[in-house]
C-alpha positions as CSV (number, residue, x, y, z in Angstrom):
1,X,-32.8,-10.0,-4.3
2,X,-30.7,-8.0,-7.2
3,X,-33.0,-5.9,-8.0
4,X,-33.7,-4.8,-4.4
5,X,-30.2,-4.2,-3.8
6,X,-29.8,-2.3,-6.8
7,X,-32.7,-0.6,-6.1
8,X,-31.1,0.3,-2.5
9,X,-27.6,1.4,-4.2
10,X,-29.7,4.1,-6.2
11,X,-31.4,4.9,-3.8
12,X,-28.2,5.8,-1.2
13,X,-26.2,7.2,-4.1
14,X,-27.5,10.9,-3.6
15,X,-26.7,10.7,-0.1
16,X,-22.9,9.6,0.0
17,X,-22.6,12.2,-2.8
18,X,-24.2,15.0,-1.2
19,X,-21.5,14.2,1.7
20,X,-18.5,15.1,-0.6
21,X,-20.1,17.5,-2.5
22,X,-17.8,20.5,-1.0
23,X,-14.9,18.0,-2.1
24,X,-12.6,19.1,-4.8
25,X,-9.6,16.6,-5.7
26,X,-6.8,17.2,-8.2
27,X,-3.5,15.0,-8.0
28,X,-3.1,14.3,-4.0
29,X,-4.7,17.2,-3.0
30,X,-8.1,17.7,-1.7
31,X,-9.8,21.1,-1.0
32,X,-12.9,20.7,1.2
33,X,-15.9,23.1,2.6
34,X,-15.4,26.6,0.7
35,X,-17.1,29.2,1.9
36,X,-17.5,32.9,2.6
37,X,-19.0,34.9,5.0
38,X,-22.3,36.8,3.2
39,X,-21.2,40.6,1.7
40,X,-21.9,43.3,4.4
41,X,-23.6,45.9,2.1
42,X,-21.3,48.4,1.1
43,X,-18.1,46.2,2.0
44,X,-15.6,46.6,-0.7
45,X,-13.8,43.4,0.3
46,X,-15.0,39.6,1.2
47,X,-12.9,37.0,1.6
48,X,-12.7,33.2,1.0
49,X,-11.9,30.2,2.8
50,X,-11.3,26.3,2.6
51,X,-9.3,23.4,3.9
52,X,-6.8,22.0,1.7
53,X,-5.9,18.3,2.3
54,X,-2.5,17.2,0.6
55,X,-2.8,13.0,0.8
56,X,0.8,12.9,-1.0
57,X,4.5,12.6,0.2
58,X,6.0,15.3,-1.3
59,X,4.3,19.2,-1.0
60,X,3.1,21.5,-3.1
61,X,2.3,25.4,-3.2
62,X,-0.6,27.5,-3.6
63,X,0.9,30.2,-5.9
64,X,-2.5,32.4,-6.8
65,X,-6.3,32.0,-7.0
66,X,-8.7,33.9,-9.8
67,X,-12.7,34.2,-9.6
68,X,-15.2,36.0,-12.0
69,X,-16.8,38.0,-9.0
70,X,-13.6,39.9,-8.3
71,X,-11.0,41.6,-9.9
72,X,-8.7,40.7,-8.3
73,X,-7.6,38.0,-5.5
74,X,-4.7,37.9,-3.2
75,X,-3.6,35.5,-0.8
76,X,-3.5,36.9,2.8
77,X,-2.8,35.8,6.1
78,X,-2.9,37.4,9.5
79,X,-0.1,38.2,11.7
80,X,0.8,39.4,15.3
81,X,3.0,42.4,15.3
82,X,3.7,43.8,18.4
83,X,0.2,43.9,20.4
84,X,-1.7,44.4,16.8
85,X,-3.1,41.2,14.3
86,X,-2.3,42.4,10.9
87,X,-3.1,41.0,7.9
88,X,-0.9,41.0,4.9
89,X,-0.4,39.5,1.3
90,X,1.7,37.0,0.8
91,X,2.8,35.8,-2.4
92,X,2.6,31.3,-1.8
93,X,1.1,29.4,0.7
94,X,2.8,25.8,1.1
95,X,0.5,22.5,1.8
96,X,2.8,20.1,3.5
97,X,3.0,16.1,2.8
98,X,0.6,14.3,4.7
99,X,-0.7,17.3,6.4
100,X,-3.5,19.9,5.5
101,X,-3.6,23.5,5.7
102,X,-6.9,25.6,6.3
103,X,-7.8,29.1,5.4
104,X,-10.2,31.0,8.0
105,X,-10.9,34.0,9.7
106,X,-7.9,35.3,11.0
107,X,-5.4,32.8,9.7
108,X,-4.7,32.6,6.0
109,X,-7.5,33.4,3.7
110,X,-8.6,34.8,0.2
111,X,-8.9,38.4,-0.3
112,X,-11.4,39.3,-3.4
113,X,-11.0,43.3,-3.9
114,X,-13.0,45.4,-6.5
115,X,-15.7,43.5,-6.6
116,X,-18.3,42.9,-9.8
117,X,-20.7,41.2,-9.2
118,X,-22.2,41.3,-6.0
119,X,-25.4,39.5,-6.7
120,X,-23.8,35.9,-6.3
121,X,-22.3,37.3,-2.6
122,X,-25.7,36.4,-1.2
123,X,-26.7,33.8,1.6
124,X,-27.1,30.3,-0.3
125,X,-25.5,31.6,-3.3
126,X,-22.2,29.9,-4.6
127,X,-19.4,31.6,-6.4
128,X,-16.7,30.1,-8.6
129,X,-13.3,30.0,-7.2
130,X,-10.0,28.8,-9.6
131,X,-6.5,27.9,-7.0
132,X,-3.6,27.5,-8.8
133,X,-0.9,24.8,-7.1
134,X,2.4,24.5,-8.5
135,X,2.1,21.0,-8.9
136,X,-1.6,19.6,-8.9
137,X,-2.4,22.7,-11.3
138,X,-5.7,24.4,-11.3
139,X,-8.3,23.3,-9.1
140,X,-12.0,24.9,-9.4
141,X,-14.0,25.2,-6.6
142,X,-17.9,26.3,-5.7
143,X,-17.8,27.9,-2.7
144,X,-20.8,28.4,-0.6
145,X,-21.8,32.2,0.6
146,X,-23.4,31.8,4.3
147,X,-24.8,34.2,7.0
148,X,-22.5,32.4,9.8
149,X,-19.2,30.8,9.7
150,X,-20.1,27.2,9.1
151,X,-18.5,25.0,12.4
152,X,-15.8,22.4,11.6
153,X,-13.3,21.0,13.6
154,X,-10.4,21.8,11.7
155,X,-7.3,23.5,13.4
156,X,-5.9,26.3,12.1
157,X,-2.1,25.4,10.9
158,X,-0.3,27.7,9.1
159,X,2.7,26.9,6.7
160,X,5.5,28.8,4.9
């Protein structure tokens, strides 16, 4: 009976791993599902984006991110002026207590500019991705390149 249960355990281990496996933890935060679009050829830009989950009571800041592909990454986020959607650096994101913040498509995201190397900007490559928070410290991440925009149910909540 041990040995069949053991044998069970092993057996389900890879699949409740490969369930988190786009899950990053450091202190009370979480970063979940990064990802980017696949490089259009010729773009000179891509960007990055992720969900980050703080499971704490007090909140902590996003202060820069830095990735061997680019070089250089800026946080961004996209704004209504007037009748236009912008998008513009901005120099912090904050992740409030309790609460999560996610970076997509025309909310806040990762801007990589000047990029080197293009070969890992492919559909069903991965990328590394470093995001410095004030308080939990660095936190590396894989994220996945993809054709589409993967579908989630997260809201997009933005935070100053």
């Amino acid at each position: 009976m041990l040995k069949s249960s053991l044998l069970l355990a092993a057996l389900l281990l890879p699949v409740f791993s490969a369930a988190n496996a786009d899950d990053y933890k450091a202190g009370d935060l979480l970063v979940s599902d990064p990802w980017s679009q696949e490089l259009p050829p010729n773009a000179p830009t891509v960007a990055a984006y992720f969900v980050i989950h703080n499971q704490g009571e007090t909140p902590d800041r996003l202060l820069s991110v830095d990735t061997p592909v680019a070089a250089k990454a800026e946080l961004h986020e996209h704004v209504m002026q007037g009748d236009l959607m912008k998008m513009q650096q901005v120099p912090s994101v904050a992740v409030p207590p309790k609460g999560e913040l996610t970076f997509a498509p025309m909310a806040y995201h990762v801007m990589l500019l000047d990029l080197k190397d293009r070969s890992q900007l492919r559909d069903g490559q991965h990328f590394p991705l470093t995001l410095n928070f004030e308080k939990a410290g660095p936190v590396n991440v894989e994220v996945s390149v993809q054709k589409a925009p993967p579908m989630t149910g997260h809201e997009h909540k933005h935070a100053q």
